[in-house]
C-alpha positions as CSV (number, residue, x, y, z in Angstrom):
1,X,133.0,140.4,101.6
2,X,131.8,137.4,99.8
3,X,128.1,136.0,100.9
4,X,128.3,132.3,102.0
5,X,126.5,129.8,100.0
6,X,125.1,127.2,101.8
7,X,123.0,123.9,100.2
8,X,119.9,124.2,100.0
9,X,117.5,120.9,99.4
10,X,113.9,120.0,98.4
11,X,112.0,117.5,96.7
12,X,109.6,114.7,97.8
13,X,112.3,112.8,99.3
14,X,112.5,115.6,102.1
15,X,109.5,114.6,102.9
16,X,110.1,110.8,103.6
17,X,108.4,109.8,99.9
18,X,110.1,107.6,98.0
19,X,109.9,106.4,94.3
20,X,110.2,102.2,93.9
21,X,110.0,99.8,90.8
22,X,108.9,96.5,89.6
23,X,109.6,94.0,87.6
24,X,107.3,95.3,85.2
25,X,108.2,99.3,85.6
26,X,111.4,99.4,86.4
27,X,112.4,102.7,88.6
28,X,114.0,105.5,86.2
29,X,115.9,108.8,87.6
30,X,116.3,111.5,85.0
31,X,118.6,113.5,86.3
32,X,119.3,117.8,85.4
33,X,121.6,119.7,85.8
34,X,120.9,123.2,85.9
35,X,122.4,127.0,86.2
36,X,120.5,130.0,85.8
37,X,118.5,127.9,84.2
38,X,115.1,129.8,84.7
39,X,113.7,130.7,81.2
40,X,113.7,127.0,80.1
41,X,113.6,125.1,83.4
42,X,109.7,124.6,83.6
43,X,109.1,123.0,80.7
44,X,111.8,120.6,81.6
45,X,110.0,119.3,84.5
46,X,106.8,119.5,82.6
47,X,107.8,116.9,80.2
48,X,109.2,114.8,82.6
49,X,105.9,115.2,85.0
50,X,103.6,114.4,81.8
51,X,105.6,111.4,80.8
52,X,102.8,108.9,82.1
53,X,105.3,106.5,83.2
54,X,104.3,104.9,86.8
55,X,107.8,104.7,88.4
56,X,110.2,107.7,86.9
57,X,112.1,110.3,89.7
58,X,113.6,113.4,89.2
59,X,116.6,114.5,90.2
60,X,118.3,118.4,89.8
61,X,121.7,119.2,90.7
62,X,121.2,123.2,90.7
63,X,124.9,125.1,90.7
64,X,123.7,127.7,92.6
65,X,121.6,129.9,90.6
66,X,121.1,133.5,91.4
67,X,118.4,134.3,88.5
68,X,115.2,133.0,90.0
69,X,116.0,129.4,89.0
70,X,115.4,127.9,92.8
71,X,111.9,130.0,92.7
72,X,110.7,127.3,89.7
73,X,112.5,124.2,92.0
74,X,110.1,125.2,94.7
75,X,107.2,125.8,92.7
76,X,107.3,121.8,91.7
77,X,108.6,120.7,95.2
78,X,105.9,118.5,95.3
79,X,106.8,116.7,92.0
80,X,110.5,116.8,92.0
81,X,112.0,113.5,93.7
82,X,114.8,115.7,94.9
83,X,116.4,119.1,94.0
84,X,119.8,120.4,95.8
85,X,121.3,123.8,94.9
86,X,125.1,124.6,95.9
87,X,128.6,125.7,93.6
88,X,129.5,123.0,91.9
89,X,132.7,122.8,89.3
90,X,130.7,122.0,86.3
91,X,127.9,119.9,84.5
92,X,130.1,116.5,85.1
93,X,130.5,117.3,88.8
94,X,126.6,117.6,89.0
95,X,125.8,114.7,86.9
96,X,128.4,112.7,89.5
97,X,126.2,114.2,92.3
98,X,123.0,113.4,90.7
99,X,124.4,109.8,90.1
100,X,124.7,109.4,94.2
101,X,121.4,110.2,94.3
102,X,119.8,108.5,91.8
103,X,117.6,105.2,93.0
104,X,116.6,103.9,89.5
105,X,117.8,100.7,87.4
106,X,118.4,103.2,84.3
107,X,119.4,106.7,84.7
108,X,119.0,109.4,82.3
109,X,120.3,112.5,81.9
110,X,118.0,115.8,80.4
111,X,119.2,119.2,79.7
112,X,117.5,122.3,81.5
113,X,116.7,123.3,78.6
114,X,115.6,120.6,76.5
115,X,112.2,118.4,76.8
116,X,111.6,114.9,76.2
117,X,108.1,114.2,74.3
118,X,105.3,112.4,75.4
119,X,105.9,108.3,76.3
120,X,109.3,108.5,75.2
121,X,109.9,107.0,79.1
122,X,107.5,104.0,78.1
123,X,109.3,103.7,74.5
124,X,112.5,103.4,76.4
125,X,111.7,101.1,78.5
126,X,109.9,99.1,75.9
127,X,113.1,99.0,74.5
128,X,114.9,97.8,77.4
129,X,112.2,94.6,77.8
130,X,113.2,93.7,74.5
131,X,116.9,93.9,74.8
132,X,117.6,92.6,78.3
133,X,121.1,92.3,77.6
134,X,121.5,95.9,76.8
135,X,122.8,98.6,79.3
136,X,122.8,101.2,76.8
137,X,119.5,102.7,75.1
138,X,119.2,105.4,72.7
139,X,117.4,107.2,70.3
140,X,116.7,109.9,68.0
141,X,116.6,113.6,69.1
142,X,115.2,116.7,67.9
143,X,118.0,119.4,67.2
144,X,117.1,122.9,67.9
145,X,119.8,125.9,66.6
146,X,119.5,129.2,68.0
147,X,119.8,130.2,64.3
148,X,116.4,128.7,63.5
149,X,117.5,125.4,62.1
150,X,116.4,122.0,63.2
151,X,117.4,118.2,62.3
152,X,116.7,115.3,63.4
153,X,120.1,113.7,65.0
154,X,121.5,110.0,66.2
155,X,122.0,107.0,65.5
156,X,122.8,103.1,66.8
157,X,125.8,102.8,68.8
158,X,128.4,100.8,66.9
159,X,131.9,100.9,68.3
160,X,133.9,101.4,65.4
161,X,132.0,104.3,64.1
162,X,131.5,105.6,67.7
163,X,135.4,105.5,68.8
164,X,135.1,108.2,65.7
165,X,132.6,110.2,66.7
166,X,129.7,110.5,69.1
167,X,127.3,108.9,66.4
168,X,124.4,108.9,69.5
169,X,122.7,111.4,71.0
170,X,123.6,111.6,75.0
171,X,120.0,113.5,75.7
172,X,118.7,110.7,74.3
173,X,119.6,108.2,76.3
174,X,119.6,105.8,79.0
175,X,122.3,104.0,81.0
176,X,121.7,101.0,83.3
177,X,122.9,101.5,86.6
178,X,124.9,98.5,85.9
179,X,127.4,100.9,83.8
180,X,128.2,103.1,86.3
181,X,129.0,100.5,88.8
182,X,131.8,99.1,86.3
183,X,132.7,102.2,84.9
184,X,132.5,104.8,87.8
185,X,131.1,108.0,87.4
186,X,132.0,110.9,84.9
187,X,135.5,112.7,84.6
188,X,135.0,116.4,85.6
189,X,138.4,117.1,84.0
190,X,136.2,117.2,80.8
191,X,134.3,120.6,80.3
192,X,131.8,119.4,77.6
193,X,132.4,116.1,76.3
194,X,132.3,114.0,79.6
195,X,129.5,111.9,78.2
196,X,131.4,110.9,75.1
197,X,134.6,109.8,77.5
198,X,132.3,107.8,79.5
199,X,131.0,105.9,76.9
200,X,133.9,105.4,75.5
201,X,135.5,103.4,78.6
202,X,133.7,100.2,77.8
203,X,134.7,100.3,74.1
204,X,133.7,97.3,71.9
205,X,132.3,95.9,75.1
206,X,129.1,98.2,75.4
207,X,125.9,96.1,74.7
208,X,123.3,98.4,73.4
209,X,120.0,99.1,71.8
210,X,118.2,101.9,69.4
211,X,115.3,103.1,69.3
212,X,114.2,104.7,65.9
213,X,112.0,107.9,67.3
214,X,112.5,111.2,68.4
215,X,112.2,111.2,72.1
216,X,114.0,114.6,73.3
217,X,113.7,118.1,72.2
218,X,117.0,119.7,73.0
219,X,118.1,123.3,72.1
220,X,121.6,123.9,70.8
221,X,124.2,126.2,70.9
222,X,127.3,127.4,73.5
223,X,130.2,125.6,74.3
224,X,128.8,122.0,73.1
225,X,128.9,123.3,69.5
226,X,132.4,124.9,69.3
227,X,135.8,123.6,68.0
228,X,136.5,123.2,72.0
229,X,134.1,120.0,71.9
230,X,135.8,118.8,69.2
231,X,139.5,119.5,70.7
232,X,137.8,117.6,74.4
233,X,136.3,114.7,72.1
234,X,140.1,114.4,70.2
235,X,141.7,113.7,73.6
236,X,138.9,111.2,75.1
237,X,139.6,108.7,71.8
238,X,143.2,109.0,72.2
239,X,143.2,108.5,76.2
240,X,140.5,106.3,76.8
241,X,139.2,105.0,73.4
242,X,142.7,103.9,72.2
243,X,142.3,105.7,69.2
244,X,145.7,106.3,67.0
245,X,146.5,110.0,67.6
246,X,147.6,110.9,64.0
247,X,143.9,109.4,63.3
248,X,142.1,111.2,66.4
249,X,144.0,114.5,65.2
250,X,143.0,113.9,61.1
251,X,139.1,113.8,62.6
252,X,139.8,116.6,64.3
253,X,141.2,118.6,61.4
254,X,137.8,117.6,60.1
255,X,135.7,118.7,62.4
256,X,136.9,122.2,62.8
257,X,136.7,122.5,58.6
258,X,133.0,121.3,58.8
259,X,132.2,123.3,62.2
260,X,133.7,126.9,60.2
261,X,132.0,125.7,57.1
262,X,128.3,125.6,59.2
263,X,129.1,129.1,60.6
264,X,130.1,130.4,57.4
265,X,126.8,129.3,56.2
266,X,125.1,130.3,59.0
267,X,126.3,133.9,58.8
268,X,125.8,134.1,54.9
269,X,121.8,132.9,55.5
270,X,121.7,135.6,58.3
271,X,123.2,138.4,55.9
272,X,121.2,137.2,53.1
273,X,118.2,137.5,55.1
């Protein structure tokens, strides 16, 4: 017989303590979703705790982690804004659940196992009093391969390179709240390239701003760099970008040459080492 899995909740908000923003500081929720998640989780949380910016909440969406994962949620129970741990369907379905919880004018969303660096909050938000038209922020990322290689990755958000290809780097990010409310939340029909679709509904539309530093350390690796991403990404510009198919299908031939190029390289590097 099957245990049953109930919710389980914590987080400041429990409590009756509430994060607020100004005019100055406007309120951001960073928001995680995590999954047996322990090894990496901490340092997570760390970075967002040490960010030094007055009005920031975190939120995790926990899918209902068996490896030790709620132990770390309840060792920060004072810091976290909020943490809830049941099955869920998938990263999108906890991001969308995250969403309902999140408070903040802009909304961010960090990996369990990535790390932003210190101030990129401030820098953000910097940003953001300098483009008040923008709803869209992003930045520069720091990309970690299990392999051992690193590059720096992103770039401004310009539609007709974007309908292409995700040219920005979703961990480095932020969304008003504004988006959401025109666009709704994300399509859990998508497996790993959810945030690409998103973006993608507002097309030419989008009004958005870079900022030209590495604010997020992410590790790579899994299903987010396999030809499945690619295949997911092909169908989001043909459905909701608009994208010709025989176009969205030649960057797709592409993108599998270049993907079984890099692990042809990879492997030689590993043999040769």
């Amino acid at each position: 017989m099957q245990p049953v899995l109930t919710t389980q909740t914590g987080g400041r908000r429990i409590r009756g303590i509430l994060a607020s923003g100004s005019a100055e500081y406007p309120l951001v929720t960073v928001i995680t979703a995590v999954f047996n998640g322990r090894q990496h989780l901490a340092q997570c949380i760390e970075s967002v705790m040490g960010q030094g910016y007055p009005n920031l909440e975190h939120v995790i969406i926990d899918g209902g982690s068996s490896d030790g994962t709620l132990d770390v949620l309840r060792t920060y129970e004072d810091r976290i804004a909020f943490w809830q741990s049941e099955p869920d369907t998938g990263v999108y379905d906890a991001w969308n659940k995250g969403l309902l919880l999140a408070k903040g004018e802009w909304i961010a969303f960090l990996g369990a196992d990535d790390a932003y660096l210190p101030n990129a909050v401030a820098a953000y938000m910097d940003l953001a009093r300098n483009n008040a038209d923008a709803d869209y922020l992003s930045s520069q990322i720091e990309w970690l391969h299990p392999s051992g290689q690193s590059r720096t990755m992103g770039g401004p958000w310009r539609w007709p390179l974007f309908r292409r290809r995700m040219c920005s780097a979703h961990v480095g990010s932020m969304h008003s709240k504004r988006l959401f409310d025109l666009y709704g939340r994300f399509d859990p029909s998508y497996r790993i390239t959810g945030d690409y679709e998103f973006l993608l509904r507002s097309r030419a539309a989008l009004r958005a701003a870079f900022l030209p530093m590495v604010t997020v350390s992410m590790r790579s690796g899994g299903v987010s760099d396999s030809t499945l991403a690619l295949r997911e990404a092909s169908r989001a510009k043909i459905q909701t970008g608009g994208l010709l198919r025989r176009i969205a299908l030649f960057d797709l031939g592409v993108g599998i040459l270049k993907y079984r190029l890099r692990s042809l390289l990879r492997f030689t590097l590993r043999g040769a080492g």
